[in-house]
N, CA, C and O atoms as a GROMACS GRO file, in nm:
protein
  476
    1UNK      N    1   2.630   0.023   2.513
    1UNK     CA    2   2.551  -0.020   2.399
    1UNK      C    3   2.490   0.104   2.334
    1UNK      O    4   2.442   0.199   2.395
    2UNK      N    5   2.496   0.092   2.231
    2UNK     CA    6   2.430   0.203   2.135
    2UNK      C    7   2.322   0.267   2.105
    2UNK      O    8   2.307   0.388   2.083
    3UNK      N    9   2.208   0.135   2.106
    3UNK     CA   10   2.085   0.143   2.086
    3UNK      C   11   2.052   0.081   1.924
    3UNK      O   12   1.944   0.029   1.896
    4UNK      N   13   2.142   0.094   1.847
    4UNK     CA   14   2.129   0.084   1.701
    4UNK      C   15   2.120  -0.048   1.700
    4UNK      O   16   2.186  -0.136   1.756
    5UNK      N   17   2.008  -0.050   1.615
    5UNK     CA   18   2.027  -0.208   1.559
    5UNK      C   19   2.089  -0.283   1.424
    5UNK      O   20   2.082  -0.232   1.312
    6UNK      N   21   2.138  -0.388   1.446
    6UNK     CA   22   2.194  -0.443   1.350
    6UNK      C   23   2.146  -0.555   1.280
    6UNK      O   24   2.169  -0.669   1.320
    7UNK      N   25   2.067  -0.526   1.156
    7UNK     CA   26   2.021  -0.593   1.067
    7UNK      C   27   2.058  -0.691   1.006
    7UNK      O   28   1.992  -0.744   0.917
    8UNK      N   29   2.193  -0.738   1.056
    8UNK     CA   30   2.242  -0.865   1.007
    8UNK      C   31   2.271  -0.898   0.870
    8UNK      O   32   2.275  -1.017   0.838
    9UNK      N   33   2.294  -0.794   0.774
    9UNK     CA   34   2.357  -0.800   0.642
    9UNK      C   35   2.454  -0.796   0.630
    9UNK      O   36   2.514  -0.698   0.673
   10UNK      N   37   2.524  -0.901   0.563
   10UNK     CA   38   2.696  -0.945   0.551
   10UNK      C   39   2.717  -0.961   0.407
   10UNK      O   40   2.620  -0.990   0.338
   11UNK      N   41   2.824  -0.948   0.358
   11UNK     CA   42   2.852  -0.988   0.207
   11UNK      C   43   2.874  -1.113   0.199
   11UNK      O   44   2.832  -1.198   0.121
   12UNK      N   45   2.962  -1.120   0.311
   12UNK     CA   46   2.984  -1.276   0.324
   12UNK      C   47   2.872  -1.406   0.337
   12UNK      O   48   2.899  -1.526   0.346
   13UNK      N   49   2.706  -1.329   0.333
   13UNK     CA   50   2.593  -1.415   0.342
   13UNK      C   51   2.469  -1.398   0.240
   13UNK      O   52   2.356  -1.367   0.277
   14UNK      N   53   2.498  -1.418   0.132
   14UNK     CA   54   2.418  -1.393   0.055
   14UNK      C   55   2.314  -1.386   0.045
   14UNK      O   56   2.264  -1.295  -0.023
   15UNK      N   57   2.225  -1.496   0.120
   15UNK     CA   58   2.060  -1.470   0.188
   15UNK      C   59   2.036  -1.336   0.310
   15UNK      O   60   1.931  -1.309   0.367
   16UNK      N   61   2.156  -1.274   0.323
   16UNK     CA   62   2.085  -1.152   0.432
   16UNK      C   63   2.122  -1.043   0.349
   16UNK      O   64   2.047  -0.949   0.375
   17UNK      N   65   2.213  -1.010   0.252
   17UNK     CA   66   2.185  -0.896   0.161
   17UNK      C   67   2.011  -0.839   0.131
   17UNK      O   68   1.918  -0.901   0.078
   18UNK      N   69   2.013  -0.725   0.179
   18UNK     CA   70   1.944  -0.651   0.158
   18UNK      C   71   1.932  -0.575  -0.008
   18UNK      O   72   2.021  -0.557  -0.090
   19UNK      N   73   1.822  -0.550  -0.013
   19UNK     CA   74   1.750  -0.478  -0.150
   19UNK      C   75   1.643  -0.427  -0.200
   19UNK      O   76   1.564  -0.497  -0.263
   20UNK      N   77   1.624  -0.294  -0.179
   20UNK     CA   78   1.485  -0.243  -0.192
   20UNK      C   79   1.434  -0.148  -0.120
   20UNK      O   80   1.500  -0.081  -0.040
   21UNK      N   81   1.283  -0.130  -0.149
   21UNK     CA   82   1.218  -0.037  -0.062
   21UNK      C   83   1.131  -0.195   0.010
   21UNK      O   84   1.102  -0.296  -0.055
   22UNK      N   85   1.108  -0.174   0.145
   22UNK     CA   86   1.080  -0.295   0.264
   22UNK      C   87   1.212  -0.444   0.329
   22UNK      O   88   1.217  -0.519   0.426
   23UNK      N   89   1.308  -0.417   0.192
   23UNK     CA   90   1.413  -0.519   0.250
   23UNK      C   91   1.440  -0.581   0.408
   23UNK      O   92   1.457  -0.700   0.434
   24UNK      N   93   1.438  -0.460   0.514
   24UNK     CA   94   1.458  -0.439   0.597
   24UNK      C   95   1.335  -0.501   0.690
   24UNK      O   96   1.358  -0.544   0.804
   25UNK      N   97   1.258  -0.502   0.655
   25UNK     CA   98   1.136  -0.517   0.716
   25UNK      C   99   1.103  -0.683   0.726
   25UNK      O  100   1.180  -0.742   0.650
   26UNK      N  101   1.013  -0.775   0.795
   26UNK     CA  102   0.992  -0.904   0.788
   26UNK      C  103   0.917  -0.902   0.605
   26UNK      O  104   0.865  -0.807   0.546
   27UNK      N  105   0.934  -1.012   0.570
   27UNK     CA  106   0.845  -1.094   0.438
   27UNK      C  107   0.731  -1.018   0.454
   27UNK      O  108   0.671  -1.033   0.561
   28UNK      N  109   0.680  -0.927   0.357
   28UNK     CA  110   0.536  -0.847   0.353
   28UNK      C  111   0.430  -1.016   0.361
   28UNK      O  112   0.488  -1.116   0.318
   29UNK      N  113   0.357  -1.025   0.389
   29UNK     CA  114   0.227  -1.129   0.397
   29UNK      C  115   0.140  -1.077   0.282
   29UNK      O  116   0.147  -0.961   0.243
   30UNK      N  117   0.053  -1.178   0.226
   30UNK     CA  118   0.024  -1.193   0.097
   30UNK      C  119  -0.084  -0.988   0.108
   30UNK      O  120  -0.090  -0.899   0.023
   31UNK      N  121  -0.129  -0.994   0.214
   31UNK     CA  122  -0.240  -0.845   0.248
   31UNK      C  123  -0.170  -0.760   0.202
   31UNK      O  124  -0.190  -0.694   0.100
   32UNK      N  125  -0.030  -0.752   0.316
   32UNK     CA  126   0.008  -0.628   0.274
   32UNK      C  127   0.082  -0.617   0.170
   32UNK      O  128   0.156  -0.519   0.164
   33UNK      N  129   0.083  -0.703   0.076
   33UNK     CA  130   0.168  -0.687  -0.047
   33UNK      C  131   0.040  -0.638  -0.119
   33UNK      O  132   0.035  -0.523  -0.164
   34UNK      N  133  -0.082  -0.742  -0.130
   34UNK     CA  134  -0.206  -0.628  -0.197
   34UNK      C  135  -0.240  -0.496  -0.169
   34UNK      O  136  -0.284  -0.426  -0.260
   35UNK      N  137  -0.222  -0.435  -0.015
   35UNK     CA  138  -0.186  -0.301  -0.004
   35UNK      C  139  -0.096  -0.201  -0.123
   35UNK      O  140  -0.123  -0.094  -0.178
   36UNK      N  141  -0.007  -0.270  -0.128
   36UNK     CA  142   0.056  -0.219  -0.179
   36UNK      C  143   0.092  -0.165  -0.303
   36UNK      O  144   0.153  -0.066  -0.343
   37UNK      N  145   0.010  -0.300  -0.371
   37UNK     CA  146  -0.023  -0.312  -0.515
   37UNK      C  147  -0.137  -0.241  -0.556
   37UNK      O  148  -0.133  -0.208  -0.675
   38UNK      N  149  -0.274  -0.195  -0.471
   38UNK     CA  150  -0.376  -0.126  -0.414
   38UNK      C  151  -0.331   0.041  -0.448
   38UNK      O  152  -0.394   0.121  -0.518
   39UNK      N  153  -0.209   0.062  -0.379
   39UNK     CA  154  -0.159   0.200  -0.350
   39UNK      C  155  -0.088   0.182  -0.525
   39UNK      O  156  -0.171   0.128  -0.597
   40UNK      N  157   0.002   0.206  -0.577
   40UNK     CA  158   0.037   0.152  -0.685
   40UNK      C  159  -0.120   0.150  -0.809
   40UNK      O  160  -0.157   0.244  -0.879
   41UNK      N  161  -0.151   0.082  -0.803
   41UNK     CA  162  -0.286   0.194  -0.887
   41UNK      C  163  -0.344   0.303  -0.857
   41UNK      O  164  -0.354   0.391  -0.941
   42UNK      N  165  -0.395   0.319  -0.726
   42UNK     CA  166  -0.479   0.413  -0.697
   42UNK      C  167  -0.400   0.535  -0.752
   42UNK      O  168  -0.466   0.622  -0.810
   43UNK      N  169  -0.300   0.546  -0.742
   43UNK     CA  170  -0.123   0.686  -0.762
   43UNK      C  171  -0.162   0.674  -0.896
   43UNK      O  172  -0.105   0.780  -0.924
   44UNK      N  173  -0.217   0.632  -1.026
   44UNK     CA  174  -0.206   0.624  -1.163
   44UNK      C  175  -0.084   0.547  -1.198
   44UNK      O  176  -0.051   0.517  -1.313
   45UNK      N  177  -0.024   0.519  -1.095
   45UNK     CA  178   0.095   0.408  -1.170
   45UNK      C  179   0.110   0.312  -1.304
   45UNK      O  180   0.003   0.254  -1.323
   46UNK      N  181   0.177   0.288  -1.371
   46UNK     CA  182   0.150   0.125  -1.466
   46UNK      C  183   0.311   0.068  -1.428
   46UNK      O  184   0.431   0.092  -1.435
   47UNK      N  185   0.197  -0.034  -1.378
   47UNK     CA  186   0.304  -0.180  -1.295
   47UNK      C  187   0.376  -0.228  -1.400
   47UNK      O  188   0.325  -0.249  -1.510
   48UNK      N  189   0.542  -0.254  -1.363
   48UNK     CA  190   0.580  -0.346  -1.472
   48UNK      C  191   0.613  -0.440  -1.381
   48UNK      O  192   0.581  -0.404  -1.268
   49UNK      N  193   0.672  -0.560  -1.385
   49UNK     CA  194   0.743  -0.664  -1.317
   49UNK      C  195   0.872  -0.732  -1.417
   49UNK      O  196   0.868  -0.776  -1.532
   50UNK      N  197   1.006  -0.716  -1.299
   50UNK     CA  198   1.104  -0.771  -1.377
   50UNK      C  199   1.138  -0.874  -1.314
   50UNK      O  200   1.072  -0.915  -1.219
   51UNK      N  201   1.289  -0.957  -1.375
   51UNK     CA  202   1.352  -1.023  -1.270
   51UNK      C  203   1.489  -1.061  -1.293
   51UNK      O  204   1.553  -1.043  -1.397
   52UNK      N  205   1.525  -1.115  -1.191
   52UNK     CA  206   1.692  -1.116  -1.232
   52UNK      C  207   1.740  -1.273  -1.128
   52UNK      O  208   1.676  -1.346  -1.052
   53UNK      N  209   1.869  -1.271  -1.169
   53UNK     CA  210   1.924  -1.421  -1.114
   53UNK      C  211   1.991  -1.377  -0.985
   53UNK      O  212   2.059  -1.275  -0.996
   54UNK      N  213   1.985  -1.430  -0.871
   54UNK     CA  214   2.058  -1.378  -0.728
   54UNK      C  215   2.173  -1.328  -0.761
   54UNK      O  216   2.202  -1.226  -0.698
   55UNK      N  217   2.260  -1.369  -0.849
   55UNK     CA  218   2.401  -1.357  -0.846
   55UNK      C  219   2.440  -1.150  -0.937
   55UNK      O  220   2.540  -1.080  -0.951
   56UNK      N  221   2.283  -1.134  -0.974
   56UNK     CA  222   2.328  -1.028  -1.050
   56UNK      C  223   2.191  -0.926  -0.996
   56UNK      O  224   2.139  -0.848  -1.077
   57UNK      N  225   2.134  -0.937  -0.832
   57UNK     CA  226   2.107  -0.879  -0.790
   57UNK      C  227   2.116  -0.724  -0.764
   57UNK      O  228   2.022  -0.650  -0.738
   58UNK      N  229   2.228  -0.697  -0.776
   58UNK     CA  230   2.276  -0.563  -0.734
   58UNK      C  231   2.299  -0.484  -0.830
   58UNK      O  232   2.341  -0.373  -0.798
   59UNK      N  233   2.279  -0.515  -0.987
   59UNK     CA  234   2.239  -0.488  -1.072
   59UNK      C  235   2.160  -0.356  -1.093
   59UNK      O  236   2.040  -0.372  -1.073
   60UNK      N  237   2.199  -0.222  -1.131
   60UNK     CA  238   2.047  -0.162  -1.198
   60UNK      C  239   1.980  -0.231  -1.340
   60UNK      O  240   1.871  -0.197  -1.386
   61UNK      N  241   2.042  -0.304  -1.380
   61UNK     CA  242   1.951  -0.380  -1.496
   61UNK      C  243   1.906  -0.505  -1.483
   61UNK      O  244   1.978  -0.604  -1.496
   62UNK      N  245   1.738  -0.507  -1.444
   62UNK     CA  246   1.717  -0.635  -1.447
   62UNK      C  247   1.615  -0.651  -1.555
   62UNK      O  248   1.548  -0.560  -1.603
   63UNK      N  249   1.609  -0.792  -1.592
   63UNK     CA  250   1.527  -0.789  -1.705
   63UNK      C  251   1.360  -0.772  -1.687
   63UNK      O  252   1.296  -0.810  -1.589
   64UNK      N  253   1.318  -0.720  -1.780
   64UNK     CA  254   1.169  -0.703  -1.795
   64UNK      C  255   1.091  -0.782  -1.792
   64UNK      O  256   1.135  -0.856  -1.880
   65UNK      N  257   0.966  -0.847  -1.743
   65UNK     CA  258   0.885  -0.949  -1.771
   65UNK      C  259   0.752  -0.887  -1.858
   65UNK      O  260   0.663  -0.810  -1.822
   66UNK      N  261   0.776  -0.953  -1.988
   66UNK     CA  262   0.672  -0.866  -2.077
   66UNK      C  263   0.716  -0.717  -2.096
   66UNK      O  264   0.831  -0.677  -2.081
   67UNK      N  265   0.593  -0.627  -2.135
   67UNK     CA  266   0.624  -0.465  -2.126
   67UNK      C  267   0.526  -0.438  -2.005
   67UNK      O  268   0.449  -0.517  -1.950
   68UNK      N  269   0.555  -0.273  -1.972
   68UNK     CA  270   0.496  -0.262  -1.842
   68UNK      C  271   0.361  -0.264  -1.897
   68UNK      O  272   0.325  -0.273  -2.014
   69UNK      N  273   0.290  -0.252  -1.785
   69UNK     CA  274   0.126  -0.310  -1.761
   69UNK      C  275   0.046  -0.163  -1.783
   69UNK      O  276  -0.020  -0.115  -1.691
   70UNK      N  277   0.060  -0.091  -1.923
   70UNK     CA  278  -0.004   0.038  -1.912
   70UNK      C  279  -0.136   0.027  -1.885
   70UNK      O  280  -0.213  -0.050  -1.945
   71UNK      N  281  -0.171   0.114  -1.780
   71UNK     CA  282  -0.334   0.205  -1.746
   71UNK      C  283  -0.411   0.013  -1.693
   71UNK      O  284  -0.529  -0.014  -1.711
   72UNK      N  285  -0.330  -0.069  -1.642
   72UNK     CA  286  -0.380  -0.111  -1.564
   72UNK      C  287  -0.416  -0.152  -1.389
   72UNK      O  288  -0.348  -0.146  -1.286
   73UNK      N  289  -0.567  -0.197  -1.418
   73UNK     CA  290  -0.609  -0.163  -1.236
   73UNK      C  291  -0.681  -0.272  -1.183
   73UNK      O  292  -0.771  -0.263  -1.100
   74UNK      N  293  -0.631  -0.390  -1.240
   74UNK     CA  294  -0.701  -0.522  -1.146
   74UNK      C  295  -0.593  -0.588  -1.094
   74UNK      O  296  -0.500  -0.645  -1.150
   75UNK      N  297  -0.606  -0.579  -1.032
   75UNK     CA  298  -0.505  -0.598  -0.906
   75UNK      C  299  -0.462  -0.732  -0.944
   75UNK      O  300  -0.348  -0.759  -0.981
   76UNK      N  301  -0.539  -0.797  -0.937
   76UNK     CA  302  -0.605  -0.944  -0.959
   76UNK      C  303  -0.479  -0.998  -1.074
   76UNK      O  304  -0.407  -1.092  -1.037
   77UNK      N  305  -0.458  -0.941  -1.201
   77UNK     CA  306  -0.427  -0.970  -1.295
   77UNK      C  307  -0.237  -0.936  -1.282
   77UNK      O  308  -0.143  -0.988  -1.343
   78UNK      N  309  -0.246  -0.794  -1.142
   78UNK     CA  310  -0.093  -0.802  -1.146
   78UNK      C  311  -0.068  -0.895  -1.080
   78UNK      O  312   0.048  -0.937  -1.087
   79UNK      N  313  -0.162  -0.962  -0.994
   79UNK     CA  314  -0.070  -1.035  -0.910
   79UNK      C  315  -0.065  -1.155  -1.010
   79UNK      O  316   0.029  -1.230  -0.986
   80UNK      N  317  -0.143  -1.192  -1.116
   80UNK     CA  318  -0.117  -1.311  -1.206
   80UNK      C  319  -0.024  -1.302  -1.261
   80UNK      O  320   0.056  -1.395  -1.263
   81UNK      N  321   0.001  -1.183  -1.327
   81UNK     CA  322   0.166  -1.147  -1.391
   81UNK      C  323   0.258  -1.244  -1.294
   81UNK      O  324   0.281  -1.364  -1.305
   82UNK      N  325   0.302  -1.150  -1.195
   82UNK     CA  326   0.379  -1.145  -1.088
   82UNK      C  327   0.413  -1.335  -1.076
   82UNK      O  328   0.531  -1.369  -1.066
   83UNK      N  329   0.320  -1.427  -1.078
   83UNK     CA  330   0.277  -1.557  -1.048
   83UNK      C  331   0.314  -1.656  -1.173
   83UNK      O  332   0.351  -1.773  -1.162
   84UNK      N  333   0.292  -1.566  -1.318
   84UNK     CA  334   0.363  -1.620  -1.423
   84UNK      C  335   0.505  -1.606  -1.456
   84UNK      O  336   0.551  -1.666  -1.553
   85UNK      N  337   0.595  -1.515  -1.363
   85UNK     CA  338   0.709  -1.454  -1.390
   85UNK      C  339   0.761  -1.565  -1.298
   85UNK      O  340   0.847  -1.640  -1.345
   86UNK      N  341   0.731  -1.578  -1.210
   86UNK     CA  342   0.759  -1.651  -1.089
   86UNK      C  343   0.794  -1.817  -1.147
   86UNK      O  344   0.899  -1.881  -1.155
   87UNK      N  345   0.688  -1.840  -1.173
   87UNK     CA  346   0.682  -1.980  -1.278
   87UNK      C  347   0.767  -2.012  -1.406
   87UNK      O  348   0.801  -2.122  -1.450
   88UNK      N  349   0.796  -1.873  -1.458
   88UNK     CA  350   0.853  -1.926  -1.564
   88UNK      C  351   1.013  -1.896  -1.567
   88UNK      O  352   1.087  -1.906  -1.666
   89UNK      N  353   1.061  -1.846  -1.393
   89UNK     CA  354   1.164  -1.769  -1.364
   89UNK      C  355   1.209  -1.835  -1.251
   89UNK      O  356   1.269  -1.754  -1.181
   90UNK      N  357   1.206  -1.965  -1.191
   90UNK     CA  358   1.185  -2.043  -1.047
   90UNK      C  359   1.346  -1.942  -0.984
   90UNK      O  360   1.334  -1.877  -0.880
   91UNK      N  361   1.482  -1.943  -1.061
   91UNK     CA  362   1.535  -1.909  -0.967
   91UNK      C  363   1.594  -1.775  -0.933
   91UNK      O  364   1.691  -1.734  -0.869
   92UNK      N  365   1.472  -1.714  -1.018
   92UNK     CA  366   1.515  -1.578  -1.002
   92UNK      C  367   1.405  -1.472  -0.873
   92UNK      O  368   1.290  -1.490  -0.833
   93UNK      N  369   1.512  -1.361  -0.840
   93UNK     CA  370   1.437  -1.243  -0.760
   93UNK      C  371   1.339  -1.177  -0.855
   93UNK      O  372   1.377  -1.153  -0.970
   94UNK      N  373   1.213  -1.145  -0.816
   94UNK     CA  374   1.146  -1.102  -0.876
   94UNK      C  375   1.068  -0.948  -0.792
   94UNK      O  376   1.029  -0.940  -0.675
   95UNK      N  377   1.067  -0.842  -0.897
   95UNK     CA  378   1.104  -0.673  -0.859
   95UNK      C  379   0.914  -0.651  -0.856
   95UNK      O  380   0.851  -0.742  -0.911
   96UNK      N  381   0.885  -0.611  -0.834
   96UNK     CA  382   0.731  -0.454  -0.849
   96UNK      C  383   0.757  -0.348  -0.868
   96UNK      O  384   0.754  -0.279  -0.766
   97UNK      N  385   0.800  -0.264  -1.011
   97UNK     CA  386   0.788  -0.123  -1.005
   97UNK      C  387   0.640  -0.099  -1.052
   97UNK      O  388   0.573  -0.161  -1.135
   98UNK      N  389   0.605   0.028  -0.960
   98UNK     CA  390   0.500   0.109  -1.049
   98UNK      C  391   0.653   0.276  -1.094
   98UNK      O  392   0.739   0.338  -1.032
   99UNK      N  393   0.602   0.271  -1.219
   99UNK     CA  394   0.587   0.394  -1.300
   99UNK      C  395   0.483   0.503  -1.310
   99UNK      O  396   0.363   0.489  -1.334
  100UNK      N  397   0.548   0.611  -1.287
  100UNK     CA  398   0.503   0.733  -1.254
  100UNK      C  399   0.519   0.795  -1.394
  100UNK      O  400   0.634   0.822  -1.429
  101UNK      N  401   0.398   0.825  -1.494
  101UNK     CA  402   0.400   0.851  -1.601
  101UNK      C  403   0.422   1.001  -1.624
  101UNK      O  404   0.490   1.046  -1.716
  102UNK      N  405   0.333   1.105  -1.492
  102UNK     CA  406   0.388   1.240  -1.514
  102UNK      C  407   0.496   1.282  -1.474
  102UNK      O  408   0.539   1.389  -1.517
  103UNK      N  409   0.582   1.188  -1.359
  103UNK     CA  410   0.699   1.222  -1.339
  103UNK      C  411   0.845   1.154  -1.366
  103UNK      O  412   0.954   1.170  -1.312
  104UNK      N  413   0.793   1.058  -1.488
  104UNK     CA  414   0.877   1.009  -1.571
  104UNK      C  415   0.945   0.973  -1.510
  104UNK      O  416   1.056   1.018  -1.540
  105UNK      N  417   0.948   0.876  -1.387
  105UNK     CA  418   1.041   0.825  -1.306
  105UNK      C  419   1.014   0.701  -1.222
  105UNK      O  420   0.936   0.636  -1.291
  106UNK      N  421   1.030   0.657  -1.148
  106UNK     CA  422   0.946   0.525  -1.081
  106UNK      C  423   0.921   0.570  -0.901
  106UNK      O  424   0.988   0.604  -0.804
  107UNK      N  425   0.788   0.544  -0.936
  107UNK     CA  426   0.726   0.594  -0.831
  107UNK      C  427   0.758   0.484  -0.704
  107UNK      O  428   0.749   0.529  -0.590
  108UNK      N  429   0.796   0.341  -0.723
  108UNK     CA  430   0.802   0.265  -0.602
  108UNK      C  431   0.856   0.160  -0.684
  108UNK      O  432   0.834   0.137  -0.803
  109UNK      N  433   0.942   0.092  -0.590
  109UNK     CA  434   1.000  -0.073  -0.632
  109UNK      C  435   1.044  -0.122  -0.540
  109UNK      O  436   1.113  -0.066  -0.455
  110UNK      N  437   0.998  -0.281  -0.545
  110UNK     CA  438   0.996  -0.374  -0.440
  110UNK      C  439   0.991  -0.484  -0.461
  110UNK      O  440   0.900  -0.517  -0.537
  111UNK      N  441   1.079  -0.594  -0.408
  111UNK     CA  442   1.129  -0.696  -0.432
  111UNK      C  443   1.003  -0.746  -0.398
  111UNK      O  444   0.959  -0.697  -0.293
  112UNK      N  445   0.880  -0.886  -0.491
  112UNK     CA  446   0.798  -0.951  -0.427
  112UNK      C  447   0.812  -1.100  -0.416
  112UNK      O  448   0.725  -1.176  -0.375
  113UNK      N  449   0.961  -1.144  -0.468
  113UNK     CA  450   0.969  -1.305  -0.457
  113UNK      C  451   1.124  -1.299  -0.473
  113UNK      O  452   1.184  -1.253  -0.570
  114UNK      N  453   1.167  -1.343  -0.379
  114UNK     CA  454   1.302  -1.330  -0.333
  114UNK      C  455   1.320  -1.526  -0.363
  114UNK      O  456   1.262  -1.619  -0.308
  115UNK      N  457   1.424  -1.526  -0.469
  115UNK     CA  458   1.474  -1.661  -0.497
  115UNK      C  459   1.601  -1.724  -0.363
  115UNK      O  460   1.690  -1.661  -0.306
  116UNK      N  461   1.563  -1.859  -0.351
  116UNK     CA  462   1.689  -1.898  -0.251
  116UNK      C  463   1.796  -1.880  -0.276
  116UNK      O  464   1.816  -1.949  -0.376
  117UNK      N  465   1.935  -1.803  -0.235
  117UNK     CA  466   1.996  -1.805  -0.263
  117UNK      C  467   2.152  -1.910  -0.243
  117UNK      O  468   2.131  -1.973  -0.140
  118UNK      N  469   2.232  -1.934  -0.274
  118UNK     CA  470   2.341  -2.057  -0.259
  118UNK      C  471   2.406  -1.967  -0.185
  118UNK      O  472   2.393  -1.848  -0.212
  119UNK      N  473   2.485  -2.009  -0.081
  119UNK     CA  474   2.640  -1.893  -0.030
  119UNK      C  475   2.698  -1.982  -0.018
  119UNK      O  476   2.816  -1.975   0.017
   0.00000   0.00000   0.00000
């Protein structure tokens, strides 16, 4: 035996495809997703939230929800975003980037509502 573990992602299973930064990891719990969103301002980030349909997951283009959330820091209000995207998006994956404005690049992204998928 190897030691390596096997994460159980198959193509052939569409609910164990992996995606992201934490994919790998159990369902973040509602805390440490505010952690996270916490870290993500404190960095000067501006949060955008997108989302996309399971089937076009693997996608680098997913669509935008709204424009990103410039120079904001209530946490409170991303997670309302996040909760209206969700609602008005039932069967789609839904992303967390923060944007990194001096380094013109994206500082973190992370899947925060993973839609059921059909296989």
């Amino acid at each position: 035996m190897s030691g390596m573990q096997d994460y159980g992602s198959r193509i052939s299973d569409p609910n164990s495809r992996k995606m992201g930064t934490f994919s790998y990891l159990p369902q973040l719990t509602d805390d440490e997703l505010r952690k996270q969103v916490e870290y993500i301002v404190s960095k000067g980030w501006n949060p955008a939230i997108e989302h996309t349909e399971p089937e076009n997951m693997r996608s680098n283009f997913w669509y935008m929800w709204k424009l990103p959330m410039f120079g904001e820091t209530d946490v409170d209000a991303i997670f309302n975003e996040i909760e209206m995207c969700k609602k008005a998006n039932p069967g789609n994956h839904v992303r967390l980037v923060g944007y990194d404005n001096f380094k013109q690049s994206q500082g973190t992204s992370m899947v925060v509502h993973r839609a059921e998928m059909k296989a």
